[in-house]
N, C-alpha and C positions, 0 to 999 in steps of 0.2 A: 500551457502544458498541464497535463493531469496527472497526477500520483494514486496508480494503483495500491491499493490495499491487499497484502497478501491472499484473503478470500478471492478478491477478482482472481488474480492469477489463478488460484486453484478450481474457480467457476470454468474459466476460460480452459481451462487444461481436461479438464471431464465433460466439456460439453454444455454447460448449464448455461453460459451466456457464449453468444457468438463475438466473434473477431468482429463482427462488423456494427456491433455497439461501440466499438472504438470508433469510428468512423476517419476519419483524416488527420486527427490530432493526436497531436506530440504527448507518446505516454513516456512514464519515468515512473522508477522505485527507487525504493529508500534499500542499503545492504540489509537491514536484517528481513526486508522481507522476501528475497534471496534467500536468506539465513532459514525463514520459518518456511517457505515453501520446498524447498529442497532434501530440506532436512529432514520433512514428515517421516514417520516412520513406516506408513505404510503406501509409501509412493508406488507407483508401479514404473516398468520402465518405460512404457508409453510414455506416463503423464513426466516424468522426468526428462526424457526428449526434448517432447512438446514444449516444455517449461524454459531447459535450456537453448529451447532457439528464439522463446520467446521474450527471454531476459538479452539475450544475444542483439536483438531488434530495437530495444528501450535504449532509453537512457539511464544511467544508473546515476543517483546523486549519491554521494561519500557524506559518511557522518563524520562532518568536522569539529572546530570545538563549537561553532555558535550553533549548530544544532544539539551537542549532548548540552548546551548551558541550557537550552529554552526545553528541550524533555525533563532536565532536572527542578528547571521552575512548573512545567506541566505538572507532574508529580507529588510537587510539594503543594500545589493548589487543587487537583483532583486526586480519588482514588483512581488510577487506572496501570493497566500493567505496563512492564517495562517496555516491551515491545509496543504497543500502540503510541506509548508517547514518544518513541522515537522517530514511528509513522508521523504522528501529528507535528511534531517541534520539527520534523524535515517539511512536510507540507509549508508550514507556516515560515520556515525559515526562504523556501524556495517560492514562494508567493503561488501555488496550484491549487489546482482543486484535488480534495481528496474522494476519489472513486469504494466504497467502501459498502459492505450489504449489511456491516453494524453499524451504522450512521448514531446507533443509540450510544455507543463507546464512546462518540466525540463530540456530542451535541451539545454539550456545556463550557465546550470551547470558544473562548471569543475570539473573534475573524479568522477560523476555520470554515473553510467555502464546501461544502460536500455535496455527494451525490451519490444517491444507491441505485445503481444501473438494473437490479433487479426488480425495485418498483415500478409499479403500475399508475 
């Protein structure tokens, strides 16, 4: 299973990477990336559609508590923001790869598995 990163979703919702970079495999989000793509403030209602049939499709992992424990040791061992360590402590907690086109936010993480679908 792979764990999209909010950016995909928002790639994927304007066009910028195709649905068929997913190709057959089991995708999943973490709630806040739900939280931070919805929420945008300057969504349109295409992309918010789009978004909710897209989220509608996945799998959604719930932030439990072994996930907020492992964000809050992420945190205390890197600078990074709230929301990406709860991306990465869901990743890590959920054993995925994480789908992401900041791959540079999470690269100091150890046994975080990543992939930026928009490299070449």
């Amino acid at each position: 299973m792979i764990l999209l990163d909010t950016n995909i979703f928002i790639y994927l919702a304007n066009g910028s990477i195709s649905t068929d970079t997913l190709g057959d495999t089991d995708i999943a989000f973490g709630s806040i990336t739900k939280i931070e793509a919805l929420g945008f403030s300057q969504i349109t209602v295409a992309e918010q559609s789009y978004l909710e049939a897209l989220f509608a499709e996945c799998e959604q992992l719930e932030l439990d508590e072994s996930t907020i424990q492992r964000a809050i040791r992420l945190r205390q061992q890197v600078k990074m923001s709230l929301g990406d360590a709860i991306i990465a402590a869901t990743a890590l907690e959920q054993d995925c790869e994480l789908w992401t086109a900041n791959t540079e936010d999470f690269e100091k993480l150890e046994g975080l598995q990543l992939h930026n679908p928009l490299a070449k």
